[in-house]
N, C-alpha and C positions, 0 to 999 in steps of 0.2 A: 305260756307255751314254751316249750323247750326249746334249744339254738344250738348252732354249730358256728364255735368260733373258730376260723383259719386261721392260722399265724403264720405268717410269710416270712421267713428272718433267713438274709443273704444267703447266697450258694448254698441253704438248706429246704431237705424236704419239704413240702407242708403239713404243720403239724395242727390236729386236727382235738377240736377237744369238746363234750360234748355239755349244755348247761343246765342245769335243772331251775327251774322257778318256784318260788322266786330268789333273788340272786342280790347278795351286795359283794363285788370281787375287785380288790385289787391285785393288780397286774405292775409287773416291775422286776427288777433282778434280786430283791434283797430274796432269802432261803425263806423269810415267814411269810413271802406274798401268797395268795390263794393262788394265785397262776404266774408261776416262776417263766421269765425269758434272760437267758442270757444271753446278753449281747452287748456290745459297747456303748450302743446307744441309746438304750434303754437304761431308765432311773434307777434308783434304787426301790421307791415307791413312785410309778408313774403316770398309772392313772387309774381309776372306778370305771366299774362298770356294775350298774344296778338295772334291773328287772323292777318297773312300779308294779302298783299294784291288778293294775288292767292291761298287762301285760306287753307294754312297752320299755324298751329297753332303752337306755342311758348311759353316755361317756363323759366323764370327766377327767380333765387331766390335773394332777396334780402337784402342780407348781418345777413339774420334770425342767430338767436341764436343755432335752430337744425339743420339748410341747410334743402335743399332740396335735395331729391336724385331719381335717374333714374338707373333700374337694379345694388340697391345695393350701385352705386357710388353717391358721392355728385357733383354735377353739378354748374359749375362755367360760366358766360356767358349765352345768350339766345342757346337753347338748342330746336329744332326742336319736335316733338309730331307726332309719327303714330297716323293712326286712330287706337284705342280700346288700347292704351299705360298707362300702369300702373309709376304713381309716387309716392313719398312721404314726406311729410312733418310734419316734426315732428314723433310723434306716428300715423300721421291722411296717410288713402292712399285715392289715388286720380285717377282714371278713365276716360279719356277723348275718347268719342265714336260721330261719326259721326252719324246725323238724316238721314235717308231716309224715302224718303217718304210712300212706301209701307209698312216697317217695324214697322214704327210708326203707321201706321191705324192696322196692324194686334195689336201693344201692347195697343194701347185706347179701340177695342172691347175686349180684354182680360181684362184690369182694370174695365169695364163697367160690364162684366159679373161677375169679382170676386166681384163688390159693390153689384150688384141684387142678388147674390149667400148670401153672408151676411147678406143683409135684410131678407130675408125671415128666416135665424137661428136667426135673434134676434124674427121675430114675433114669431115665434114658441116657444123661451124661454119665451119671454112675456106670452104666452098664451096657455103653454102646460103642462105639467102635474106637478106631483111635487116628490121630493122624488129620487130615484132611475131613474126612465125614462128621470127626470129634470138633473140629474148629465149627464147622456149617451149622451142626448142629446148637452147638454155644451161641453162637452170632443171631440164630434165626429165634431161638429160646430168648436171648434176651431184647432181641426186637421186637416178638411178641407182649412178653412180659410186661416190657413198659410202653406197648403202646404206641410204637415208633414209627418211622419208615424207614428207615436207616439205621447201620451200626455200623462200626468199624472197632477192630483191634488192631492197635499203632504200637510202637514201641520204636527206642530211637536206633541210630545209627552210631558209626563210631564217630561223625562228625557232630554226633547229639542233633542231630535233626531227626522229628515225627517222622514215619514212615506205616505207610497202610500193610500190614502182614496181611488183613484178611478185609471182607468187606459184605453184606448182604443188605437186601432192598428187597421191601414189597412189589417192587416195579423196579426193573430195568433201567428205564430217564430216569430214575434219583438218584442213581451214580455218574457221576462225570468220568467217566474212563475207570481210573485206579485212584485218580489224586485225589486227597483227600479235599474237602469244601463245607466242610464242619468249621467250628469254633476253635482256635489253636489258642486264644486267650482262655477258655475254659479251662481246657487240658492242663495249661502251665501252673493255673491258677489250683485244678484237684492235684497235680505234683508238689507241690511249694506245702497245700497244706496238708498233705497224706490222709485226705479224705474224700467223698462224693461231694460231686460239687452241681447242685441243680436249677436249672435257671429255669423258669415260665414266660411267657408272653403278658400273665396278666401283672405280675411283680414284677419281672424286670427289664418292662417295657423301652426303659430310656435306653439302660447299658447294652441290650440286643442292637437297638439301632445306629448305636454308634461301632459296631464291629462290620467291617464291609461284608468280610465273607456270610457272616449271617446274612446279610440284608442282601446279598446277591443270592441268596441261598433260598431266602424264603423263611427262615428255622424262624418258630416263634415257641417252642419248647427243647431242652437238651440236657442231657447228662454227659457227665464225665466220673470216672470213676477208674482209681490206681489200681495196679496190681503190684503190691506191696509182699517184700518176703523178708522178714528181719530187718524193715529198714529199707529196706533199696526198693524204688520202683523196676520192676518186670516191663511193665507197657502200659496200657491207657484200655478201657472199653469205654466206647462211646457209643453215643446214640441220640436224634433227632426227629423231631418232623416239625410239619409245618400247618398242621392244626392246630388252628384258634382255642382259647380257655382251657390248656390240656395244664395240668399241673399237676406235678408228681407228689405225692404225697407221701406218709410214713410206711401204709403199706407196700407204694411203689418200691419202696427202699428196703423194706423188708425181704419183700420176694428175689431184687432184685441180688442184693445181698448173697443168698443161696445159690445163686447161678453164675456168681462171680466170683465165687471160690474155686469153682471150676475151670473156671480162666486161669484163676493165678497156676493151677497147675497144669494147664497146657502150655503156659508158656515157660516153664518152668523145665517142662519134658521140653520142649522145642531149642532152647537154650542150652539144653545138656546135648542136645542129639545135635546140631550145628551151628548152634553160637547164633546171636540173632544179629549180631552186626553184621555176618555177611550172607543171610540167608538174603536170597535173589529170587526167590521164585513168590510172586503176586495171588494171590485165590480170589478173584471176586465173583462172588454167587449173587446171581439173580433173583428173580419168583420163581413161582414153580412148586417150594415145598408145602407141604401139607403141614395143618397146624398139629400142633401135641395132641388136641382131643380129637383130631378127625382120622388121625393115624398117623405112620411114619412116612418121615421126608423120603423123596428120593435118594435112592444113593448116589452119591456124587459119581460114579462111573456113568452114572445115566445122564446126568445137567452136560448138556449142549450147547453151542452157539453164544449166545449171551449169557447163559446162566452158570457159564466156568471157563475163563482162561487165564491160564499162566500170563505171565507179564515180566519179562527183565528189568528187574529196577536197575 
């Protein structure tokens, strides 16, 4: 039977690969492995993975520098795989789930509609307003996108502290006022390395709970993601929620990719038109809007009460 191996490898995607039976595959960082991971912790050759011949699957590690491990312990020997069995290798974990067939058409019409859901927020950023409308509309496109409850666009100050420019929620209570109450170790960490940086509940279970503001927050999934122009970071998109098993994967990164180019260049306009050190004026939008495929958001002339006020930072 065919499988779907997860690969979970730090502040990355999940990268998603699909196995044909039957299977003898190693896995490791050298370029002639069947399934290349780079990562520091990972071997050079680190470990097999075979498909018998009555269609059970099989890990062995291969004399690797981190072992391999299975609930916890290191694994010595080929070592048997339920279906949807969590391993690990190195700092990387690893996921091996069985294809079905019905399960799989339900998850291709789901990927097919989050691409067409997508498309239509980039035409709309392409060719929709600008200013205020254009921020709301980014923010709520990419909290759709991925799935989220929250997003914020931050960028710092002249004293280099975070600072919320903009803010939207599915719900109103998931903002705490203006301030932000996301992951600030995230963020620092997607600035340092000039890329996405994506954490899940099911991977990275330990390092979430050791951050307060998550664990007062609830976040058990999150991105972070630069906006980079030559080099220099612009500001931060971010985004969160706090449902269980969510994990973003390569197409999350994909999609989400195309909507965050958009970003770099509102902030980009925003920064030429007043300089973002001393912009003072706060936008946080609430609910209220309408998704991409149901039609368009309200115009923000219309968001009332909770769903738009200014704020003096």
């Amino acid at each position: 039977m065919k499988a779907r191996l997860s690969i979970h490898v730090p502040d990355e995607a999940v990268h998603e690969r699909e196995l044909a039976t039957p299977a003898n595959l190693i896995i490791g960082r050298d370029p002639q492995c069947d399934l290349v991971i780079s990562h520091h912790s990972i071997s050079r050759r680190h470990l097999r993975l075979d498909c018998a011949p009555d269609g059970q699957w099989l890990v062995e590690d291969l004399g690797s520098k981190n072992g391999t491990r299975m609930d916890g312990r290191m694994i010595a020997g080929m070592q048997p795989l339920s279906d949807g069995a969590w391993f690990a290798a190195g700092d990387v974990y690893l996921r091996l789930e069985g294809i079905d067939s019905t399960t799989e058409g339900a998850r291709r019409s789901e990927a097919d509609r989050r691409r067409s859901s997508s498309m239509i927020w980039n035409q709309r950023l392409r060719h929709g307003g600008q200013g205020q409308r254009l921020i709301g509309d980014l923010l709520q496109g990419i909290v759709e996108t991925a799935d989220a409850e929250r997003g914020f666009l931050l960028s710092r100050d002249r004293e280099g502290e975070w600072r919320v420019r903009a803010c939207f929620a599915m719900q109103p209570e998931q903002l705490a006022g203006h301030a932000f109450s996301g992951s600030r170790s995230a963020i620092e960490r997607a600035i340092a390395a000039g890329r996405p940086v994506y954490l899940s509940d099911q991977r990275d279970r330990a390092w979430l709970q050791k951050q307060q503001s998550v664990m007062d927050a609830g976040i058990r999934a999150l991105l972070a993601i630069p906006l980079l122009q030559d080099g220099r970071a612009l500001g931060v998109v971010y985004a969160d929620t706090r449902e269980a098993e969510r994990a973003y994967t390569d197409l999350d990164a994909q999609l989400l990719d195309a909507l965050v180019e958009h970003a770099g260049h509102v902030m980009t306009a925003l920064e030429l038109e007043a300089g973002l050190a001393e912009m003072s004026a706060l936008l946080q939008i609430g609910s209220g809007g309408q998704s991409a495929e149901r039609g368009p958001a309200p115009s923000w002339s219309r968001l009332t009460g909770s769903q738009l006020r200014a704020v003096v930072s």
